[in-house]
N, C-alpha and C positions, 0 to 999 in steps of 0.2 A: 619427644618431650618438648612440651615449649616452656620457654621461659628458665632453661638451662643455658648456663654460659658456660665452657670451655676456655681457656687458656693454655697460651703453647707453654713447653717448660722450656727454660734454662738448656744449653748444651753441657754446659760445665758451671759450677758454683767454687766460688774460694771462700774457704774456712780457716780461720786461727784456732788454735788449738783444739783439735778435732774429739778430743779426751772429755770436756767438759760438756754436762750431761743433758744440753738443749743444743747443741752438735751434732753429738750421738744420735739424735732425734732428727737432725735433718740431712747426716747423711744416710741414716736408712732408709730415711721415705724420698729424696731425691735418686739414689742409686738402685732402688727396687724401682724406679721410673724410667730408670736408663740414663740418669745425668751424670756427669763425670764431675769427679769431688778431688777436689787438690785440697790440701793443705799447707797455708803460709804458714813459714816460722816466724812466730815473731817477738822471739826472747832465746837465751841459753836454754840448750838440751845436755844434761850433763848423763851421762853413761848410766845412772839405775834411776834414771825420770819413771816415774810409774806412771804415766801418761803416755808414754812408748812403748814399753815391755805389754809386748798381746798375751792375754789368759791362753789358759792350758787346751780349751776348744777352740783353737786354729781353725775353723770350720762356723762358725756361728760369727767367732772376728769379722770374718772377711766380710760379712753384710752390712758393718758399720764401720769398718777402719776405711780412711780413702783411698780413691786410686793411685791417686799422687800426690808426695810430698816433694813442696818445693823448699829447698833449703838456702841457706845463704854461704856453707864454706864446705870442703871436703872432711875439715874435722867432724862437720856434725854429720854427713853421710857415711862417716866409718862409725861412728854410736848407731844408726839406725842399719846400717847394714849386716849388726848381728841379731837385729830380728824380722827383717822385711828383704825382699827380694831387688836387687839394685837395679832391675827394672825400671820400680817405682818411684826411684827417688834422684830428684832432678837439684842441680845445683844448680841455684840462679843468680844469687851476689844476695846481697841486700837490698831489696825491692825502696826502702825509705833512706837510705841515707844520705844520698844525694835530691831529697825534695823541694830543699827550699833555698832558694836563690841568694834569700839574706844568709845562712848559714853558710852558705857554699863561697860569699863574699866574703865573710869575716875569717871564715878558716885558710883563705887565700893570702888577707893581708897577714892571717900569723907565720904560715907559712914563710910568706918571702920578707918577713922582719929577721927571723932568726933560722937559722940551719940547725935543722934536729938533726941526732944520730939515725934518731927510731921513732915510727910515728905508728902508736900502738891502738886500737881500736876495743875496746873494753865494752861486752855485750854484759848490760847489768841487769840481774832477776831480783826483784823487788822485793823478794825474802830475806836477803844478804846484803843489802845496799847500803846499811852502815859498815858490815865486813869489809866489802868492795872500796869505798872512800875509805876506810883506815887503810887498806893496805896501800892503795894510790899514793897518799902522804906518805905513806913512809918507804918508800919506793922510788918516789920522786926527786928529781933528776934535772939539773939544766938543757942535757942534750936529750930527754926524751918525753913525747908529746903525747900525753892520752887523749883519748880521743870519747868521751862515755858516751854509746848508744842508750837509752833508758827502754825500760819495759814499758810495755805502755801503762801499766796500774802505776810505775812512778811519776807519770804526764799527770793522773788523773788525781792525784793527791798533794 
């Protein structure tokens, strides 16, 4: 055939929340091509996420759930370990929280201004985020330092 281009694929692709339904869509047509599909976390996965819990055809799943999930803490690979095989699921820290050099500068001079007890790191889901800051306030503390990771829909708004 002339006039056909070809393209190599991808060896691996990374996906955010692999649940949402133009996701679903590329991991099935990337992994029916042999790509390997990770999924970043990249918000709270709280124990009945219906974005986790696979349907009742465990067999049909498998063609669009990923190969791997990469997570950010052991908490959230013991929620996903009562529905996925711990194979699958890789713990890697927090891929963004250490990205920006001004951040990383400002939270250094707060650090060595004052001595926290507890320096707490708060992963906020953008459905809850006035819950999440009422309870910070009233919670709060001279010797303890929250630290808010935001969802990325609270950057975008």
């Amino acid at each position: 055939m002339t006039g056909v281009q070809t393209c190599a694929l991808p060896i691996s692709i990374f996906i955010l929340a692999n649940y949402a339904p133009q996701n679903i869509v590329l991991s099935y047509i990337f992994k029916k091509k042999g790509t390997l599909v990770f999924e970043v976390q990249h918000s709270h996965i709280y124990p009945d996420h219906l974005g986790y819990i696979p349907p009742l055809e465990q067999e049909k799943y498998e063609q669009i759930q990923p190969d791997y999930f990469l997570l950010q803490g052991e908490y959230y690979k013991n929620i996903l370990n009562r529905y996925y095989n711990d194979s699958k699921i890789l713990v890697t820290g927090k891929h963004t929280f250490k990205c920006s050099k001004n951040i990383d500068a400002k939270l250094d001079i707060l650090l060595k201004a004052k001595p926290y007890f507890k320096k707490i790191v708060v992963i906020n889901q953008f459905t809850v985020s006035e819950l999440v800051y009422k309870f910070l306030e009233e919670k709060s503390t001279t010797n303890l330092l929250f630290i808010i990771k935001l969802h990325p829909q609270n950057i975008m708004h």
